[in-house]
Structures are given as C-alpha cells and as structure tokens.
C-alpha positions in Angstrom: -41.0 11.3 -13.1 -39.7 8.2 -10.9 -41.9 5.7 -9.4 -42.0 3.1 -7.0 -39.5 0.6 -7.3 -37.1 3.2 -9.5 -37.4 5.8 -6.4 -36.4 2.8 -4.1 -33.5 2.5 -6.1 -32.2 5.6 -6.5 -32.5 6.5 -2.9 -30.9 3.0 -1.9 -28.0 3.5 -4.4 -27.4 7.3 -2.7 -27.7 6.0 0.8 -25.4 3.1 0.2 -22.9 5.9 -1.3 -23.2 8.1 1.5 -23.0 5.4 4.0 -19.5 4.4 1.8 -18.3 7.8 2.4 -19.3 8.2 6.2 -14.9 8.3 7.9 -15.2 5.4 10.2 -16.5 3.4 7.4 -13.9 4.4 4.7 -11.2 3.5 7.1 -12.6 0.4 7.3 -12.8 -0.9 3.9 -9.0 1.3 3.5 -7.4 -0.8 5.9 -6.9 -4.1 4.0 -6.6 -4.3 0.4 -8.7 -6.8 -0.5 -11.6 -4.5 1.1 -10.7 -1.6 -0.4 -10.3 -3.5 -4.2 -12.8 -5.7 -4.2 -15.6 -4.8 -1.4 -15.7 -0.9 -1.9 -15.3 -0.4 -5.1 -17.7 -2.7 -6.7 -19.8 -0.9 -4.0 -19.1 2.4 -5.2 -20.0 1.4 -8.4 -23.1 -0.4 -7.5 -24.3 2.6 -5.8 -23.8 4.9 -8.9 -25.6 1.6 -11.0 -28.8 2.7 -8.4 -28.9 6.2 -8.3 -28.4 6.6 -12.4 -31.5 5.1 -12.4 -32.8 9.1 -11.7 -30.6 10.2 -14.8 -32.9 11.1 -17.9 -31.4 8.9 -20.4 -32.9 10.8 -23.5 -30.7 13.7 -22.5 -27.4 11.6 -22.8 -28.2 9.8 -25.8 -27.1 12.8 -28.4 -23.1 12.6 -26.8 -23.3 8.7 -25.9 -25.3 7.4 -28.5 -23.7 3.7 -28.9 -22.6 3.8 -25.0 -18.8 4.5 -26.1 -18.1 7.4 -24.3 -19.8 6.1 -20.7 -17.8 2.8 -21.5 -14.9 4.7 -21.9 -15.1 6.7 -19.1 -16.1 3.8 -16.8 -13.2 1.6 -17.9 -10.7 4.5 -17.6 -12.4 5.1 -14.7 -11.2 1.9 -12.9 -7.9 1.5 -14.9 -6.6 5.1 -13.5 -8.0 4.0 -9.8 -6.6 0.2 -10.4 -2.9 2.5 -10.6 -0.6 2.0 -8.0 -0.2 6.0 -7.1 -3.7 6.2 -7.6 -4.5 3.7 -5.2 -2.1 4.9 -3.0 -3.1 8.6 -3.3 -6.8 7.7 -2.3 -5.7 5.9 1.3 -3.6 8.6 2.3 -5.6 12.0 1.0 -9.4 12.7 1.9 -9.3 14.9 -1.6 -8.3 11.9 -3.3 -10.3 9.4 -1.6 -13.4 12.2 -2.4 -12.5 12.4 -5.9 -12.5 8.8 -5.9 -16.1 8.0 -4.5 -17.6 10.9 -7.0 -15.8 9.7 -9.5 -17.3 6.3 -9.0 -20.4 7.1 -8.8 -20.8 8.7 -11.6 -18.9 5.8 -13.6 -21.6 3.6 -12.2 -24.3 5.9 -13.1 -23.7 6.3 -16.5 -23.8 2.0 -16.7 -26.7 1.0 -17.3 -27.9 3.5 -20.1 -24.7 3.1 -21.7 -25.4 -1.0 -22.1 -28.8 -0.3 -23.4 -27.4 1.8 -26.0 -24.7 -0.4 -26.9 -24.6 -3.2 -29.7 -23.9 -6.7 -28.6 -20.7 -6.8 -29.9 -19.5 -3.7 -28.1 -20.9 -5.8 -24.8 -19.4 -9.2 -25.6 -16.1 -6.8 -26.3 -16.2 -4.8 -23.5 -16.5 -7.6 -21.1 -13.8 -9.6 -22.4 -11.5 -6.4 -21.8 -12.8 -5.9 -18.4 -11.8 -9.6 -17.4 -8.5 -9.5 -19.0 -7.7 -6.1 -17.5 -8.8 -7.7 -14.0 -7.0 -11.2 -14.5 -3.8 -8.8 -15.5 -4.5 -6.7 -12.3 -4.8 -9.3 -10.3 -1.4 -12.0 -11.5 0.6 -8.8 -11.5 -0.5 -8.3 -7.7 -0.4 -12.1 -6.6 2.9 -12.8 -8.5 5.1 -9.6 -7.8 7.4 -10.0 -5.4 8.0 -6.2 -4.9 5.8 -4.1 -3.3 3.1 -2.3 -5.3 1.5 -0.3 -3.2 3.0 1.7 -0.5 -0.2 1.7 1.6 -0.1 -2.1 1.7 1.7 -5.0 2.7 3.1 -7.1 0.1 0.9 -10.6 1.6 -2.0 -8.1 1.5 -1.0 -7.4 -2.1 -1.0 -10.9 -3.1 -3.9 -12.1 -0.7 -5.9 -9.4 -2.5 -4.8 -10.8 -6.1 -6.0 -14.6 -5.2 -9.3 -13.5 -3.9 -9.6 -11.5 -7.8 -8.6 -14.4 -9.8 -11.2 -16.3 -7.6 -13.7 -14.1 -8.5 -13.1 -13.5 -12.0 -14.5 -16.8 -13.2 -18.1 -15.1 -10.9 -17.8 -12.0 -12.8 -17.2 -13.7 -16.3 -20.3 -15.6 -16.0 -22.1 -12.9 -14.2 -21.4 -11.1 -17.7 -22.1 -13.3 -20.4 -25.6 -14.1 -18.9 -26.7 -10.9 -18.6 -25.3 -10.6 -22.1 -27.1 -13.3 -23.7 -30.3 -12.6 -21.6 -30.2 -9.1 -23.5 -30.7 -11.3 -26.4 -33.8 -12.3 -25.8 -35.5 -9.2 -25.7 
C-alpha cells in the first residue's frame, strides 16, 4: 500500500500526464519543435517516472529481472518516436499523438524499477547509448540541410538540434551522478 510522499508522487506524475494530454496544451508544445522534442517528451516521461512509483515491482521482476526488457522498450520507445514519420504522424493524428503519450508513460513507468534491477555496467552502458543516440539525433537535425520533418520548418529543425547538443552535456552529467551515487548504496 502507497504512502505519503509515494501517493504524492504518483498522483502528481498522473496529473502532469493528463494535464500533457488536455488539446489546448498539446497544440502548444506541437507547435514548435524544440517544445514538442525537448519539453514534452522528457515530460511525458517524467510523468510515467512518478506514477510507476504505484507499480508493484515484485510483479515485474520474473519477465525484467536485470531491467533489459524495460530498457529496451524505453529506448525503442524514444528511437521509434525520435523517427521522422513518427514524429510527423503524432502532430498531425490524435490516434497517434494518443498512442504517443501512453506509450510514454508507460516507458517512463517502467524506469525506475528497471535501474534498480540493473547492474552498473548495464547503466554506465545504457547511458552512453542514450547520449550518443541523442548527440546523433540532434547533428543529423542541426546539420541537414533538407527538411526532416514535414510538420516543421527546416530553422525549427536546426534550432531544435542546437538547443539538444546544449543539453546533452546537462543530461551526461545528470547520468553519471546518479550512476555513481547508486554506488554508494
């Protein structure tokens, strides 16, 4: 049974998810890319990081027991939605922009049990691949000259790839100190 500060959590992580998926508000962050990329969903994922707190993490342990298959599906996950017609497909169709925000959720929800399951190896690894597959995302959209994205403007393209490589070096040490704080425990 959840308690406190984990019921906080879980109801913040579902209102914030709701609140993503309210119309006005989706239109909003669908309107640039840079929003939609890097403001919803890290979002969308952080929501689903809150609300798996309610997920009974003995249950999953017998199909995820190393975290592989929750860091597989989170990483395929954002490498199918990081996909042009992907991207695409979720501006222009509610369905898709639906499937999207479930399918983030969950992605984020599985997170955090997934880590605590996995060895540090698998983290340090796993992190790495996550930066390289953002820093590849993001030269490919500041340094094309052709249009990516049909949704998008080419200098929204780019402008979104800058703002990613700036944050990169944020995320990189955002994961190896939570990696090396798992250390000490």
């Amino acid at each position: 049974m959840m308690r406190g500060k984990t019921d906080l959590a879980v109801w913040a992580g579902i209102l914030l998810w709701l609140f993503l998926c309210v119309p006005p508000v989706d239109r909003l962050f669908d309107e640039m890319m840079a929003l939609h990329m890097l403001g919803q969903i890290p979002l969308l994922i952080f929501s689903g990081i809150l609300a798996g707190r309610a997920l009974p993490q003995k249950e999953l342990t017998p199909w995820d027991q190393n975290g592989l298959s929750s860091l597989f599906f989170f990483l395929g996950s954002l490498a199918f939605w990081m996909l042009p017609v992907s991207l695409d497909g979720a501006v222009e169709s509610s369905w898709e922009d639906i499937l999207m925000h479930c399918n983030f959720l969950i992605a984020g929800a599985l997170v955090p049990g997934a880590l605590s399951r996995m060895s540090f190896a698998v983290r340090a690894a796993a992190g790495i691949y996550l930066t390289a597959m953002l820093a590849s995302a993001a030269m490919t959209w500041l340094y094309t000259e052709s249009l990516i994205c049909t949704v998008y403007t080419i200098e929204m393209q780019q402008e979104t790839g800058r703002l990613l490589l700036w944050a990169l070096p944020v995320f990189f040490t955002v994961h190896v100190v939570t990696l090396f704080r798992g250390l000490r425990r």
